[in-house]
MDTraj code that builds the backbone (N, CA, C; nanometers):
import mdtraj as md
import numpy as np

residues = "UNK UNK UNK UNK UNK UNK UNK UNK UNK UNK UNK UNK UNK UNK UNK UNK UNK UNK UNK UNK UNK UNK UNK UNK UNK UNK UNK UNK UNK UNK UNK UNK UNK UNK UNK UNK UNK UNK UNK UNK UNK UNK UNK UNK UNK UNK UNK UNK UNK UNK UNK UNK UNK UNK UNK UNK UNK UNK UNK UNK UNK UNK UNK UNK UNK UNK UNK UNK UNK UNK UNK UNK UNK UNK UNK UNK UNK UNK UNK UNK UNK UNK UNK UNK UNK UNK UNK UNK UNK UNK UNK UNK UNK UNK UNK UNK UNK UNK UNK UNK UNK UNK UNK UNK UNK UNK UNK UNK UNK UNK UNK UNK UNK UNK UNK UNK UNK UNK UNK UNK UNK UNK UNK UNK UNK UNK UNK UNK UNK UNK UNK UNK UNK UNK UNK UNK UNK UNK UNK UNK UNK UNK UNK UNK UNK UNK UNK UNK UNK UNK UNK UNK UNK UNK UNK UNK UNK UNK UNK UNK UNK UNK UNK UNK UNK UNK UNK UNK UNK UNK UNK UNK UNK UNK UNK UNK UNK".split()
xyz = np.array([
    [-15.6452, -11.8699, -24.5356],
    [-15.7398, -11.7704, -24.4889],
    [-15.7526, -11.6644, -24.5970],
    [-15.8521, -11.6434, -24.5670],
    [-15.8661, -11.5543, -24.6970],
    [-15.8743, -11.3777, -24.6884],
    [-15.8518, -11.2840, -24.7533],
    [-15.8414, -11.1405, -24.7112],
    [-15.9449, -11.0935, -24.6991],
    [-15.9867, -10.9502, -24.6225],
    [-16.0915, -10.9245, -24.6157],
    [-16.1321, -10.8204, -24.7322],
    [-16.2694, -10.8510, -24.7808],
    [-16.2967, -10.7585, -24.9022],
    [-16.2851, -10.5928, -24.9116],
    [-16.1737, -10.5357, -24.9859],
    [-16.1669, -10.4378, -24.9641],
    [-16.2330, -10.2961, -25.0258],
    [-16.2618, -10.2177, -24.9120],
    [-16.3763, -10.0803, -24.9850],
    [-16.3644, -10.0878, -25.0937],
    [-16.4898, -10.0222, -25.1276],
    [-16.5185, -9.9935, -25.2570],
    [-16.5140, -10.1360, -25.3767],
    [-16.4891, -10.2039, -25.3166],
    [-16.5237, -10.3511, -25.4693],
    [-16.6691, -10.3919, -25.4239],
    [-16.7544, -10.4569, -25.5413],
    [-16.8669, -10.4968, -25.4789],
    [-16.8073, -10.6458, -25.4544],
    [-16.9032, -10.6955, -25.3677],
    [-16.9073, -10.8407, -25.2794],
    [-16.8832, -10.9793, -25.3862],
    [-16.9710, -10.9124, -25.5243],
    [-16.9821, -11.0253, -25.6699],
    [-16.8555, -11.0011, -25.6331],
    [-16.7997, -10.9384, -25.7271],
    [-16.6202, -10.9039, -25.7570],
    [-16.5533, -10.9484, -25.7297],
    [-16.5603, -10.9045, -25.5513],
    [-16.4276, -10.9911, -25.4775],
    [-16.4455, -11.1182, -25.4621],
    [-16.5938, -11.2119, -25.4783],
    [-16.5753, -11.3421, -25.4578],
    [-16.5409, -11.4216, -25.6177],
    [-16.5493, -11.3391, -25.6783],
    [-16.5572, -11.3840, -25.8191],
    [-16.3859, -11.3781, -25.8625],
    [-16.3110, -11.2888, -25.8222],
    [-16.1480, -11.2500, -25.8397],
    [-16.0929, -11.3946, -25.7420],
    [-16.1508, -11.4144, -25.6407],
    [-16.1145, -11.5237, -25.5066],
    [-16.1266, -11.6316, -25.5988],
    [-16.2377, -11.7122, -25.6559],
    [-16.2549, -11.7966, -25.7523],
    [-16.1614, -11.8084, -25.8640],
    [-16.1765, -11.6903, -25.9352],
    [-16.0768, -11.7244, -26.0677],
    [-15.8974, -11.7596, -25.9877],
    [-15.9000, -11.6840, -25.8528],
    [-15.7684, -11.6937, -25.8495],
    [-15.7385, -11.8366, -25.7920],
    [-15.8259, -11.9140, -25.7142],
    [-15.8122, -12.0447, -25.6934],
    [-15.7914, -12.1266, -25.8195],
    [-15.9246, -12.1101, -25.8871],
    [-15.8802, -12.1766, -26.0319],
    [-15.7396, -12.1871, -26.0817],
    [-15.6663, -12.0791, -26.1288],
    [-15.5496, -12.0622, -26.1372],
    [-15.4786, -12.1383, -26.0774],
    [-15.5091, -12.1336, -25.9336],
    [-15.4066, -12.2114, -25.8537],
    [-15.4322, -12.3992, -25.8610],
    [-15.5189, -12.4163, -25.9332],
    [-15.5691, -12.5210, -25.9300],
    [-15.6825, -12.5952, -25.8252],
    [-15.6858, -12.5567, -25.7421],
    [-15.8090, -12.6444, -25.6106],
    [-15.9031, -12.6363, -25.6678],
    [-15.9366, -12.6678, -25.7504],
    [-16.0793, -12.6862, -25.8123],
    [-16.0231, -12.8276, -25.8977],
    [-15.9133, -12.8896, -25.9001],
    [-15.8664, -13.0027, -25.9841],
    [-15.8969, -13.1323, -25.9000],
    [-15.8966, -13.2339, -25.9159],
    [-15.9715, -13.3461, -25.8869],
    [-16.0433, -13.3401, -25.7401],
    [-16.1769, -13.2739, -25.7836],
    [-16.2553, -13.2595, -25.6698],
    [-16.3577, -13.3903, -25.6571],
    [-16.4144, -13.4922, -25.5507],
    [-16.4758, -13.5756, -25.5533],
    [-16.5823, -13.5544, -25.6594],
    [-16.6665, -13.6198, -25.6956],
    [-16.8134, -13.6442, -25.7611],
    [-16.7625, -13.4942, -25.9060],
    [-16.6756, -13.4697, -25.9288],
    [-16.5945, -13.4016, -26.0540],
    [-16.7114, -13.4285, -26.1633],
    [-16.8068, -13.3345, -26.2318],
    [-16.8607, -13.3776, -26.3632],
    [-17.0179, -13.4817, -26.3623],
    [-17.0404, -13.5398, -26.2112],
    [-17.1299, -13.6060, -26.1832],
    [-17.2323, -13.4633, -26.1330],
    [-17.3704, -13.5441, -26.0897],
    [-17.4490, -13.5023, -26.0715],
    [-17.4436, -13.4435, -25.8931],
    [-17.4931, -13.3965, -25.8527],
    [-17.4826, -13.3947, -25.7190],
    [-17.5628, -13.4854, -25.6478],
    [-17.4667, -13.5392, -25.5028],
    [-17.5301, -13.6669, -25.4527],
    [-17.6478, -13.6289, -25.4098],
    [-17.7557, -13.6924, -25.3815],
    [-17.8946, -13.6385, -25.3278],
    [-17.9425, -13.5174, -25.4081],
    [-17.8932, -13.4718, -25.5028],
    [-18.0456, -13.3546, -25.5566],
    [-18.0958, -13.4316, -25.7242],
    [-18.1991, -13.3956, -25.6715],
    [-18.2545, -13.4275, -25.7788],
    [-18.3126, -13.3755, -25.9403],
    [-18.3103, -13.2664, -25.8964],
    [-18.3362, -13.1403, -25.9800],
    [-18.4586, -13.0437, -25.9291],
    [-18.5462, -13.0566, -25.7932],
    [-18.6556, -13.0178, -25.7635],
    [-18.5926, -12.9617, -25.6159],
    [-18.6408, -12.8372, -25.6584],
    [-18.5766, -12.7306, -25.4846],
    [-18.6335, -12.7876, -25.3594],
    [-18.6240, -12.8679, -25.2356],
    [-18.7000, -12.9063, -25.1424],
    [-18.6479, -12.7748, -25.0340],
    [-18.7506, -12.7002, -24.9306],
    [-18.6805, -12.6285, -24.8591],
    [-18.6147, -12.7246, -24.7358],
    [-18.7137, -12.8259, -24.6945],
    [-18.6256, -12.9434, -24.5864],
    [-18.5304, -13.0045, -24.6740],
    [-18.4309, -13.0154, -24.7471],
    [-18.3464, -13.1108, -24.7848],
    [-18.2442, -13.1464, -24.6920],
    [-18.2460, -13.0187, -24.6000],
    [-18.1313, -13.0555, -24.4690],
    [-18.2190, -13.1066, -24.4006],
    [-18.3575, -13.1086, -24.3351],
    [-18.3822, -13.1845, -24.2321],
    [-18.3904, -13.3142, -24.2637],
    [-18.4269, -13.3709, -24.3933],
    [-18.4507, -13.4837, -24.4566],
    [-18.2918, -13.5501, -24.4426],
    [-18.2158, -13.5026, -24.4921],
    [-18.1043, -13.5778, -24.5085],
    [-18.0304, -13.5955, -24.3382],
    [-18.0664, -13.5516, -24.2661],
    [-18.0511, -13.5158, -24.1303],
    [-18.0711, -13.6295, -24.0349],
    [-18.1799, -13.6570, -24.0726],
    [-18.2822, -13.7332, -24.0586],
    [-18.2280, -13.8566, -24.0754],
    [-18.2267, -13.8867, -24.1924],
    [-18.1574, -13.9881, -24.2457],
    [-18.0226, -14.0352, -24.2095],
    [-17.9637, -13.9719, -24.2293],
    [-17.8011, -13.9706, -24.1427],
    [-17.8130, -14.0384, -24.0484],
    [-17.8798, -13.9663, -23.9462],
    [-17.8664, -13.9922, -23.7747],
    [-17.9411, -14.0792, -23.7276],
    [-18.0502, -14.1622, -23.8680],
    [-18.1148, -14.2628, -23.8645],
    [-18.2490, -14.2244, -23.7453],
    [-18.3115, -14.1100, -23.7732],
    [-18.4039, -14.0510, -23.6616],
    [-18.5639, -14.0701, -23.6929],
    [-18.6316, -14.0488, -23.6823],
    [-18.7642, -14.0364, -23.7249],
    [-18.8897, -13.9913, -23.5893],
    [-18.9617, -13.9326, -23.6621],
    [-19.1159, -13.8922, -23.5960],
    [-19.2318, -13.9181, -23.6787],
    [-19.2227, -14.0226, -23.6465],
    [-19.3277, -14.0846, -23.6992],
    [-19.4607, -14.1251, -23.6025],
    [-19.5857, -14.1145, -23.6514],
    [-19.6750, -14.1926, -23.5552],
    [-19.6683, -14.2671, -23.4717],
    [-19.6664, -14.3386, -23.3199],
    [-19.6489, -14.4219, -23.2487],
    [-19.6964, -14.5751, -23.3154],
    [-19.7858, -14.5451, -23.3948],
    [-19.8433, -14.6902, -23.4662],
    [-19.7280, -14.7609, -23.5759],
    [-19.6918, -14.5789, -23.6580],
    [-19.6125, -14.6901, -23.7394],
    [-19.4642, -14.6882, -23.6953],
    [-19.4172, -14.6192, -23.6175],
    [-19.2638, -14.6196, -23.5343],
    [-19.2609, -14.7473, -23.4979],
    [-19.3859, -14.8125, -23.4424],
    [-19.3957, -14.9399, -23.3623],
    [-19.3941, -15.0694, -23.4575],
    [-19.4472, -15.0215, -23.5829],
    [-19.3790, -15.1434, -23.7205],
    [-19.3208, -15.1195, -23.7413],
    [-19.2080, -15.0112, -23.7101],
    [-19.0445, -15.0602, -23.8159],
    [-18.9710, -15.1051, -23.6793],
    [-19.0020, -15.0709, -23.5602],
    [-18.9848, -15.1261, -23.4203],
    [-18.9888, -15.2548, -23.4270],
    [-19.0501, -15.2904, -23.4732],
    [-19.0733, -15.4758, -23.4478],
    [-18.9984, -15.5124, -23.5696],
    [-18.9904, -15.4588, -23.7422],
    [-18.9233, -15.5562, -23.8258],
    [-18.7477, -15.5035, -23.7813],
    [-18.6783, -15.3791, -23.6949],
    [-18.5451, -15.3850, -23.6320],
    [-18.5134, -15.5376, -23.5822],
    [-18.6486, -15.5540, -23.4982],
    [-18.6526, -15.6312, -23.3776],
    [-18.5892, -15.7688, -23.4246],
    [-18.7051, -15.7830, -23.4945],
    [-18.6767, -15.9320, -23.5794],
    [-18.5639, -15.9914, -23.6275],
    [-18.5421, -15.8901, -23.7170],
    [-18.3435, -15.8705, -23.7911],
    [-18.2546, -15.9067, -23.6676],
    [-18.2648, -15.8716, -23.5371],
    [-18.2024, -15.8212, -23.4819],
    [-18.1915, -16.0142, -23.3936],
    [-18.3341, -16.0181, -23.3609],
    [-18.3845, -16.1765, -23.3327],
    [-18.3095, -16.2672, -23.3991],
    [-18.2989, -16.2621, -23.5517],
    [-18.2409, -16.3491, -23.6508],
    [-18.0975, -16.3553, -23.6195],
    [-18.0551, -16.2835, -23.5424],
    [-17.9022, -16.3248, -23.5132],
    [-17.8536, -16.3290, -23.3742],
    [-17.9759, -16.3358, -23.2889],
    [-17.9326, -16.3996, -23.1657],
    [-17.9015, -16.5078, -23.1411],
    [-17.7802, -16.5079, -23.0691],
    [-17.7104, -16.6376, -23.0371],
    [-17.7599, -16.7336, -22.9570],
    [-17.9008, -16.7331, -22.8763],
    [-17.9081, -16.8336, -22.8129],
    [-18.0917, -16.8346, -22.8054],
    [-18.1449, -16.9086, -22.7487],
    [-18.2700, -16.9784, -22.7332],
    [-18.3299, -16.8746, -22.6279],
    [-18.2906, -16.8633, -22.5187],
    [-18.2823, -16.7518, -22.3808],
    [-18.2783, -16.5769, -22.4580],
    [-18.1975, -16.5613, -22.5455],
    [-18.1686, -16.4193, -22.5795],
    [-18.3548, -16.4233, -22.6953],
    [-18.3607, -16.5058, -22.7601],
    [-18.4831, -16.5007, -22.8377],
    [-18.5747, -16.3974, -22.7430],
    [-18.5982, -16.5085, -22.6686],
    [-18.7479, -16.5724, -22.5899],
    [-18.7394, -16.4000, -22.4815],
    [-18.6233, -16.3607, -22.4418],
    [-18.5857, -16.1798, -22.3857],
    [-18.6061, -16.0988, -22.4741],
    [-18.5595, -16.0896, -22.6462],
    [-18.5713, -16.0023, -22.6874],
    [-18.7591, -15.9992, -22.7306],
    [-18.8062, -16.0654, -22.7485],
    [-18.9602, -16.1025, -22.7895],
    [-19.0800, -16.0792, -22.6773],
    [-19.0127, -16.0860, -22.5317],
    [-19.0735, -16.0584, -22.4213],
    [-19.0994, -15.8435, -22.4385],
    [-18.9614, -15.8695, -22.4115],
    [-18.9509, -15.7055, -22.4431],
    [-19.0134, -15.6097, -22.5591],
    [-19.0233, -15.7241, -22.6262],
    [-19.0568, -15.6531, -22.7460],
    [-19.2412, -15.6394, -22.7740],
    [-19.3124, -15.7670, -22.6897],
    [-19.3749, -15.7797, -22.6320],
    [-19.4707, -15.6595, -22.5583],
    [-19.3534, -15.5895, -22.4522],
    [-19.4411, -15.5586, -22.3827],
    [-19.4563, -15.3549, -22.4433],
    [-19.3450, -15.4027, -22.5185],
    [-19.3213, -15.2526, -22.5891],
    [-19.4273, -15.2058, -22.6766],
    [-19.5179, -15.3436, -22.7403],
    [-19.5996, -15.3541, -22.8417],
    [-19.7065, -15.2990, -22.7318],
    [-19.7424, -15.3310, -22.6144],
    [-19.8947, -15.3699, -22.5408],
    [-19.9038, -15.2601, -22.4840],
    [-19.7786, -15.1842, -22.4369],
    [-19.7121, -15.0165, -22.3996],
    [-19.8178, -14.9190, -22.4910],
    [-19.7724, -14.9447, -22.6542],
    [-19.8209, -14.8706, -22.7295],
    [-19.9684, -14.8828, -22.7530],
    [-20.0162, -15.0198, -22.7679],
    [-20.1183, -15.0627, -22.7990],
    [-20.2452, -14.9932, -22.7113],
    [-20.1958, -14.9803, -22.5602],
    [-20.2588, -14.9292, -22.4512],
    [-20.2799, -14.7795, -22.4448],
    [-20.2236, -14.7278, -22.5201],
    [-20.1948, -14.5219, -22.5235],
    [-20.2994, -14.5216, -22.6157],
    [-20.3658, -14.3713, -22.6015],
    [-20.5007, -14.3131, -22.6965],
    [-20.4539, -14.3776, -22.8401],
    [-20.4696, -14.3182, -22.9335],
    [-20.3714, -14.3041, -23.0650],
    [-20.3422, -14.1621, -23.0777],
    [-20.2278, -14.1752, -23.1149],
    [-20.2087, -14.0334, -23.2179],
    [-20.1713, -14.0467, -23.3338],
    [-20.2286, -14.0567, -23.4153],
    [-20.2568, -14.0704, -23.5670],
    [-20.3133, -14.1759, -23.6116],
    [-20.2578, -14.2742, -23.7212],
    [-20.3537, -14.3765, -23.7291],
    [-20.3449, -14.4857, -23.5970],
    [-20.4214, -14.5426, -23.5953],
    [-20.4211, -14.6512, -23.4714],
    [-20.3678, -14.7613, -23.5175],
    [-20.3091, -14.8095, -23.4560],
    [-20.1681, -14.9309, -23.3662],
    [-20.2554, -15.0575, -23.4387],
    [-20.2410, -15.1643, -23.5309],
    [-20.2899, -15.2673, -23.5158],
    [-20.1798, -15.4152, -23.5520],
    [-20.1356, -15.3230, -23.4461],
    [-19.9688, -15.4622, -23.4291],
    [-20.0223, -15.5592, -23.3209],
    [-20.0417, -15.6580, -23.3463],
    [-20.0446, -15.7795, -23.2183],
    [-19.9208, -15.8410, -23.1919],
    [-19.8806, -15.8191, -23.0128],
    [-19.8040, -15.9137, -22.9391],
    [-19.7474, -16.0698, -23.0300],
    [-19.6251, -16.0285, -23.0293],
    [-19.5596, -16.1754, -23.1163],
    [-19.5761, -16.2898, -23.0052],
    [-19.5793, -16.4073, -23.0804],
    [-19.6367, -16.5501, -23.0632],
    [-19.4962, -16.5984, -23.0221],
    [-19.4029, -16.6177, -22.8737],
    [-19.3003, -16.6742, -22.8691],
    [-19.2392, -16.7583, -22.9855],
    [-19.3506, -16.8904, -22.9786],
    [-19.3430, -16.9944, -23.0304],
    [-19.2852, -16.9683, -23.1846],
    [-19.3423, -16.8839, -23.2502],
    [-19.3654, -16.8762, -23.3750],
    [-19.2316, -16.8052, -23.3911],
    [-19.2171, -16.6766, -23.3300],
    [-19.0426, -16.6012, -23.3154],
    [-18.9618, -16.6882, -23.3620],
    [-18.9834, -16.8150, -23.2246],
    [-18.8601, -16.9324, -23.2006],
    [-18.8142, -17.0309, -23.3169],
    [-18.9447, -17.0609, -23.3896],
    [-18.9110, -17.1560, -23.5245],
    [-18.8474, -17.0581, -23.6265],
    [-18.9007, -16.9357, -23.6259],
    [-18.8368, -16.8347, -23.7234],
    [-18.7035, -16.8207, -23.7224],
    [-18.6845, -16.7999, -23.6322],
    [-18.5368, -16.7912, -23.5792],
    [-18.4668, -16.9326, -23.5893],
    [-18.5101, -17.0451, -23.5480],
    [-18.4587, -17.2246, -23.5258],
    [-18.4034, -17.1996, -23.7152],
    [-18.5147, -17.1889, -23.7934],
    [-18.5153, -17.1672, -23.9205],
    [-18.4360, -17.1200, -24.0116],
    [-18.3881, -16.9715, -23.9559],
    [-18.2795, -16.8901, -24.0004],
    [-18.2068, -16.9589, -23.9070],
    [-18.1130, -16.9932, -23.8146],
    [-18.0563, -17.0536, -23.8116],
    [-17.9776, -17.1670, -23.8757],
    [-18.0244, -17.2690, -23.8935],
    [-18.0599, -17.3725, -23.9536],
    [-17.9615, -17.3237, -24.1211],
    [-18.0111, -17.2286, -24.1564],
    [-18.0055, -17.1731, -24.3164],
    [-17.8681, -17.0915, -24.3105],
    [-17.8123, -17.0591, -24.1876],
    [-17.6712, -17.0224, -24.1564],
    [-17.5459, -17.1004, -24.2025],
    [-17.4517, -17.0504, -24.2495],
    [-17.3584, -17.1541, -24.2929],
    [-17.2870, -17.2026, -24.0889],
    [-17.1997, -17.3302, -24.0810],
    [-17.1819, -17.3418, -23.9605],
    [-17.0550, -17.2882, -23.9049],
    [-17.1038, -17.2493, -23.8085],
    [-16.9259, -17.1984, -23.7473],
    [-16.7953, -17.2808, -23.7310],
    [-16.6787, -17.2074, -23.7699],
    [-16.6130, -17.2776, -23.7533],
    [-16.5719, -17.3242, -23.6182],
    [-16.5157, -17.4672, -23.5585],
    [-16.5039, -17.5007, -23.4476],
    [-16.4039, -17.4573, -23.4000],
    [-16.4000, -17.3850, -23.2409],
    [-16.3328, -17.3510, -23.1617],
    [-16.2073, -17.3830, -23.1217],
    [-16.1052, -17.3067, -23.1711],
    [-15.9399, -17.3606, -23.1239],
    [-15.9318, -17.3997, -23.0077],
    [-15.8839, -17.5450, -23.0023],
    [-15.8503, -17.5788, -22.8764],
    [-15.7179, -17.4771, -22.7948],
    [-15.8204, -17.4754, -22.6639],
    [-15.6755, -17.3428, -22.5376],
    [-15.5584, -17.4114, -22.5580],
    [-15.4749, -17.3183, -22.5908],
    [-15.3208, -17.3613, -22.5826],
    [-15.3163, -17.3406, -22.4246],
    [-15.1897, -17.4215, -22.3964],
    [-15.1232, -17.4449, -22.2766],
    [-14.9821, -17.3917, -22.2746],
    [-14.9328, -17.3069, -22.1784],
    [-14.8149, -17.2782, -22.1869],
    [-14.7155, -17.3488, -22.2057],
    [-14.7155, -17.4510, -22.1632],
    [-14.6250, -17.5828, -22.1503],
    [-14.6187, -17.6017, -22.3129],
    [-14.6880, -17.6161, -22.3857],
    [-14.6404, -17.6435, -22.5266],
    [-14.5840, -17.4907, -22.5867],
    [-14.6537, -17.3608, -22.5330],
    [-14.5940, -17.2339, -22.5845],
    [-14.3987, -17.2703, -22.5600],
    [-14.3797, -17.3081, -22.4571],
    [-14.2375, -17.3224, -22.4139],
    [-14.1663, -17.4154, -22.4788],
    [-14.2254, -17.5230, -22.4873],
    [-14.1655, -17.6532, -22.5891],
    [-14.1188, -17.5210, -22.7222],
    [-14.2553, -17.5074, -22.7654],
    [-14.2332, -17.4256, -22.9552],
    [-14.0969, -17.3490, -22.9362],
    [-14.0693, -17.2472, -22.8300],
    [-14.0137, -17.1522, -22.8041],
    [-13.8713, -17.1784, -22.8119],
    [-13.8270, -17.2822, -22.6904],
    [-13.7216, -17.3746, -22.7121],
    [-13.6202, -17.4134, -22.8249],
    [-13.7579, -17.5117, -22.9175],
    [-13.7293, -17.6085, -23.0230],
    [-13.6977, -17.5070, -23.1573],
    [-13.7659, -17.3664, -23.1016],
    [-13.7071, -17.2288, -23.2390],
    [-13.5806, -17.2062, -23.1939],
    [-13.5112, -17.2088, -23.0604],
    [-13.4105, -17.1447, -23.0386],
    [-13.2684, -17.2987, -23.0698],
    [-13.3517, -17.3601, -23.0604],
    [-13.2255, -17.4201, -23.0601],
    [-13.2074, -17.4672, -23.2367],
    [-13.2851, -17.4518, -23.2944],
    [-13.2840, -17.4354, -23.4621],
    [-13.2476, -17.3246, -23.4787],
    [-13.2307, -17.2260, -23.4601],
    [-13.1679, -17.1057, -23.4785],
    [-13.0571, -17.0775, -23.4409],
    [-13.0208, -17.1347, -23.3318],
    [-12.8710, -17.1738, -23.2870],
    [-12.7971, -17.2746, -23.3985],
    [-12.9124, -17.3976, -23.4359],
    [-12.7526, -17.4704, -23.5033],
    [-12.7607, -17.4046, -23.6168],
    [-12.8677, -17.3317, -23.6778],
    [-12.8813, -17.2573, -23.7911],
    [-12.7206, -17.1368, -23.8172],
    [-12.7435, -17.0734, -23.6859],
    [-12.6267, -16.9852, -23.6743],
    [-12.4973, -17.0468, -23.6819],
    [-12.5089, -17.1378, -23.5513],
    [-12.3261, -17.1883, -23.5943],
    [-12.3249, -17.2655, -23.7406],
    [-12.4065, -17.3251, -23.7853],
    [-12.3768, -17.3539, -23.9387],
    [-12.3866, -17.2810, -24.0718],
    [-12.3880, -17.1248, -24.0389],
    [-12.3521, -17.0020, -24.1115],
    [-12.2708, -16.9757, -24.0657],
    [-12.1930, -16.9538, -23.9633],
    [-12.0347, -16.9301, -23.9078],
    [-11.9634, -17.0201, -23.9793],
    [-11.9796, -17.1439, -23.9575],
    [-11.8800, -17.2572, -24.0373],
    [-11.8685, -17.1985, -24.1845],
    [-11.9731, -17.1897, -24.2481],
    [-11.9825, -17.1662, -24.4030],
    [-11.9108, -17.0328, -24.3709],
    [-11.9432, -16.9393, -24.3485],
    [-11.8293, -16.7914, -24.3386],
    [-11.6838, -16.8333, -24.2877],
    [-11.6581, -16.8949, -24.2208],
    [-11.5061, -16.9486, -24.1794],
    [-11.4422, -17.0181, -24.2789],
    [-11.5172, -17.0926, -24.3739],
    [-11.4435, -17.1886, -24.4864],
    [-11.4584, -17.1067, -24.6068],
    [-11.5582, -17.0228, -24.6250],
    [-11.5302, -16.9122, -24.7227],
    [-11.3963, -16.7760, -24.6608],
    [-11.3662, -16.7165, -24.6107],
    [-11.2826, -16.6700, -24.5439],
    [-11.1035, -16.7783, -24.5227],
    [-11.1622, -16.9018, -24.4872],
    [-11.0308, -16.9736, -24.5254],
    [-10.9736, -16.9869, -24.6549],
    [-11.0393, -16.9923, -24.7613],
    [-11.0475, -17.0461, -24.8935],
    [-10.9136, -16.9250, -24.9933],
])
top = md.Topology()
chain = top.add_chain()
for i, resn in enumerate(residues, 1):
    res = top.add_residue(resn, chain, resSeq=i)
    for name in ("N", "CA", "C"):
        top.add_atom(name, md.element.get_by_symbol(name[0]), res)
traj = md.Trajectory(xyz[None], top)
């Protein structure tokens, strides 16, 4: 914590004495991005650089309903390309569907919407496709059964048993010797 600036110094001063005396102390020694540029500036003053980066972060946007609704559909797609089943497609494309016909149907506000309703069919080969181009999973461990957990369990203990008494023997004939 730091002291409070006392009368009579100006404000430069005391933050400038606070500085040199950190220096001194070192905390200014291997600070991240050390000697680099700063992340995100570019050299041009933006007054939004916090809402922009904000933005970005939290992955947000306000954008037109027309074009919110194209990066809406290429999420969609990405998202299509790794559904696991034939049923999850044909749901996410319905929905996505009606999300398109939602927008399509409202006045405009800004430029106008000229996204058309996806073609099941066409989704489905896209997807059959990327699929297809997937390396394959590996096949499913067969369920163990307790009955063999108990066998394993057993067949360790009793190897560990003759293991033991045949380190006793060897310590008894070293000790005899």
């Amino acid at each position: 914590m730091t002291t409070r600036k006392p009368f009579g110094v100006s404000s430069q001063g005391f933050v400038e004495a606070q500085i040199e005396e950190a220096r001194r102390r070192g905390e200014f020694e291997n600070l991240p991005h050390r000697g680099e540029p700063l992340p995100g500036f570019d050299g041009r003053y933006d007054e939004n650089w916090w809402v922009k980066q904000y933005l970005k972060r939290e992955d947000l946007s306000f954008l037109p309903p027309s074009l919110q609704l194209k990066r809406d559909v290429e999420k969609a797609l990405e998202q299509i390309d790794r559904a696991p089943t034939r049923e999850a497609v044909l749901a996410r494309v319905a929905q996505l569907n009606a999300h398109i016909r939602e927008v399509n149907r409202r006045p405009a506000e800004g430029p106008p919407s000229t996204t058309a309703p996806l073609d099941p069919e066409t989704v489905l080969r896209r997807w059959e496709a990327h699929r297809a181009a997937r390396p394959p999973r590996p096949p499913a461990l067969a369920p163990r059964h307790e009955a063999v957990d108990v066998a394993h369990a057993r067949a360790a203990a009793a190897i560990l048993g003759s293991l033991a008494l045949f380190t006793g023997a060897l310590v008894w004939l070293a000790l005899a010797a």
